[in-house]
C-alpha positions in Angstrom: 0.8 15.3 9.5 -0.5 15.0 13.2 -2.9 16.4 15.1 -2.5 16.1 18.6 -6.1 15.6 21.4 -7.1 15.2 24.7 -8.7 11.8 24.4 -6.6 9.3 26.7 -8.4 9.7 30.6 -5.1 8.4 32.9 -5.3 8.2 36.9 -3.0 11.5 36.5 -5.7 13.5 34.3 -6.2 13.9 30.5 -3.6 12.8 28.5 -2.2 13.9 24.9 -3.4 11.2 22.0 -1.8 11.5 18.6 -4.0 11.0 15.0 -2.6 10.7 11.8 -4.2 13.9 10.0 -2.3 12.8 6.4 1.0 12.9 4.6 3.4 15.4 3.1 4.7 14.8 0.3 8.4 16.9 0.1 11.7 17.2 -2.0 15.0 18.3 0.2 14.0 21.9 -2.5 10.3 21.8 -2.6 6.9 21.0 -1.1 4.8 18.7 -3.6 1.5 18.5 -1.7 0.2 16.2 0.5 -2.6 13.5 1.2 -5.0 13.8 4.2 -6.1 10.3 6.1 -7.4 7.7 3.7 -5.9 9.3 0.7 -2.8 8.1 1.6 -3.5 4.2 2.8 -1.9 2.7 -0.1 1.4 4.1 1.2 1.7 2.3 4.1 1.7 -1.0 1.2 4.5 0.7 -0.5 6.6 1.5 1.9 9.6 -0.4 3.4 9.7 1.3 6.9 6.2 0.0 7.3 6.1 -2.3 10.5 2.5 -3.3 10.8 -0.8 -2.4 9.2 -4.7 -2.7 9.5 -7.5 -3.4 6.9 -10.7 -3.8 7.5 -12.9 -5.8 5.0 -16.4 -6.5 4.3 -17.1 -10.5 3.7 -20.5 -11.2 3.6 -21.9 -8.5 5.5 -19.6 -9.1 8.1 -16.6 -6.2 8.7 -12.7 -8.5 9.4 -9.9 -6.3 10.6 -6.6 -8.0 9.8 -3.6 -6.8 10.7 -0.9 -7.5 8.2 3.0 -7.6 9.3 6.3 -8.7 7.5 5.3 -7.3 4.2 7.3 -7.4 1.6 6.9 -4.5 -1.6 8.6 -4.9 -5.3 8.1 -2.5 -8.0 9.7 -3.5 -11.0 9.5 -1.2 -14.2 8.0 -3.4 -17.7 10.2 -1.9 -20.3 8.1 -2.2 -24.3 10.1 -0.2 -26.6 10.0 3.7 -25.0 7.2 2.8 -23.5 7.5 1.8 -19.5 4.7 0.1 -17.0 5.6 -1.0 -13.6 4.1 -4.0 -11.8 4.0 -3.6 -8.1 4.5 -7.2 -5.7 2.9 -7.1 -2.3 3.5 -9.9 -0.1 1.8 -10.1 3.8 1.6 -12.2 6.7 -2.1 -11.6 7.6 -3.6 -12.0 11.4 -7.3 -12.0 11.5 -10.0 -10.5 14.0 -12.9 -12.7 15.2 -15.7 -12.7 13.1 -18.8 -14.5 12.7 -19.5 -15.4 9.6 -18.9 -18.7 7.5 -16.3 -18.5 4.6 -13.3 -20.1 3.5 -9.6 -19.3 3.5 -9.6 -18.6 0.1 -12.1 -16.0 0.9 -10.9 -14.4 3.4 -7.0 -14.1 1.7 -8.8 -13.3 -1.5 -10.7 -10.8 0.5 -7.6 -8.6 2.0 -5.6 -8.8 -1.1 -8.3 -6.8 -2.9 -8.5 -4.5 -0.1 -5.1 -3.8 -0.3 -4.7 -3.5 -4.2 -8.0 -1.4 -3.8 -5.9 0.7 -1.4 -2.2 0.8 -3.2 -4.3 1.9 -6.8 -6.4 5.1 -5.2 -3.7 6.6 -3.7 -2.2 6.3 -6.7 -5.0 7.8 -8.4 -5.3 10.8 -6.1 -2.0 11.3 -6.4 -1.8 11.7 -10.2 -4.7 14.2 -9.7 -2.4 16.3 -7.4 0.4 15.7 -10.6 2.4 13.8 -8.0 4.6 10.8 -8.0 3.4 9.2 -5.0 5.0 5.9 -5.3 8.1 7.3 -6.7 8.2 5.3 -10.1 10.6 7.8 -11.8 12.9 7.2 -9.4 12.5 3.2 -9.7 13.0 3.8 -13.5 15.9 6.0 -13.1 17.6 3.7 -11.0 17.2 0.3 -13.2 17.0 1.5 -16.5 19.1 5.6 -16.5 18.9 5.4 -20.3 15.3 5.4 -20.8 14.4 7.5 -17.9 16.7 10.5 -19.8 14.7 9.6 -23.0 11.3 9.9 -20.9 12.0 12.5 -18.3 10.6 16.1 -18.4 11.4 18.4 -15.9 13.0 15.6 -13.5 10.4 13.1 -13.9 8.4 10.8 -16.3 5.6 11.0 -17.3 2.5 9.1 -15.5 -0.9 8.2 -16.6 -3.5 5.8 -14.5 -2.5 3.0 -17.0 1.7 3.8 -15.6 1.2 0.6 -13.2 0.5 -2.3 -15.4 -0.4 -4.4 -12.2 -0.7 -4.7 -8.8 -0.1 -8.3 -7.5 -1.1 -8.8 -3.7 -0.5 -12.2 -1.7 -1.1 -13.1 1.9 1.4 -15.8 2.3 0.4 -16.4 5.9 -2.7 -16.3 7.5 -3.5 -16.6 11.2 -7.0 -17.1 13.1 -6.8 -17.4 16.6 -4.5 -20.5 17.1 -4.3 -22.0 13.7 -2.2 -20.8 11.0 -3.4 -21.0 7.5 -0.2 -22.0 5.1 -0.6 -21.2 1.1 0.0 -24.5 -0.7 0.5 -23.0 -3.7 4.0 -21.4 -4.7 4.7 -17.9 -3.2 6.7 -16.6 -6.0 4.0 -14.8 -8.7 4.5 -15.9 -12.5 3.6 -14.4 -15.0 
């Protein structure tokens, strides 16, 4: 959802500025709800189509935008018995603003990748208040494990509780200040 303004000032006049308003949530049949403006930020983690995206952090009283590209999302369902939990991967190449304060690399990844957990579990949340599958785990289920989802489903979907994502695991495999590139010495694959 967009909402369309009259902020840009050309040589020509006003010109038309676009904001994001939110994010409709639809079937091909039916019209789920939707999200308005920061309810839906953990989307943009999600989802594969995403190009580039902004966080802003606060590091000792000091606000760092980083702009995060070449992300890479995995949600994998945890099957116990009848019971299914899904951990969600995020991986991100992180480019930092200018900031002034003094910290350490391992701050400032350890900073943005509990932003962006922070972000990926309240929509989540939110959306499970609105009785929607924001994220889409029944479909993930359905698609690696078609026996259990029949044995879970109701009405098309499983069932979802805040405890449904067992974790979210976020890592900035890349991080660039300036000129100089940060490189994680430590493996890039998560274990578990």
């Amino acid at each position: 959802m967009i909402t369309i303004g009259e902020s840009w000032i050309t040589e020509q006049g006003n010109d038309s500025s676009f904001q994001i308003e939110g994010v409709a949530l639809v079937t091909p049949s039916e019209f789920h709800g939707y999200l308005i403006k920061e309810e839906a930020n953990g989307l943009q983690w999600i989802s594969k189509e995403t190009i580039a995206s902004n966080i802003t952090t606060n590091l000792k009283g000091s606000n760092i935008t980083f702009t995060n590209r070449n992300h890479k999302v995995k949600i994998t369902p945890i099957v116990n018995g009848n019971n299914v939990r899904f951990q969600i991967d995020i991986s991100v190449n992180s480019i930092m603003s200018s900031f002034n304060v003094n910290t350490t690399e391992k701050e400032l990844r350890e900073s943005v990748e509990q932003a962006i957990k922070n972000e990926v579990l309240q929509t989540y949340k939110i959306g499970l208040e609105k009785n929607l599958d924001v994220y889409r785990l029944s479909e993930i289920l359905y698609r690696k494990n078609v026996k259990l989802w029949n044995e879970l489903e109701k009405n098309g979907v499983i069932p979802l509780t805040e405890d449904s994502i067992k974790e979210v695991n976020v890592k900035v495999k890349k991080l660039k200040a300036g000129r100089t590139f940060y490189k994680n010495s430590l493996d890039t694959e998560h274990n578990n």
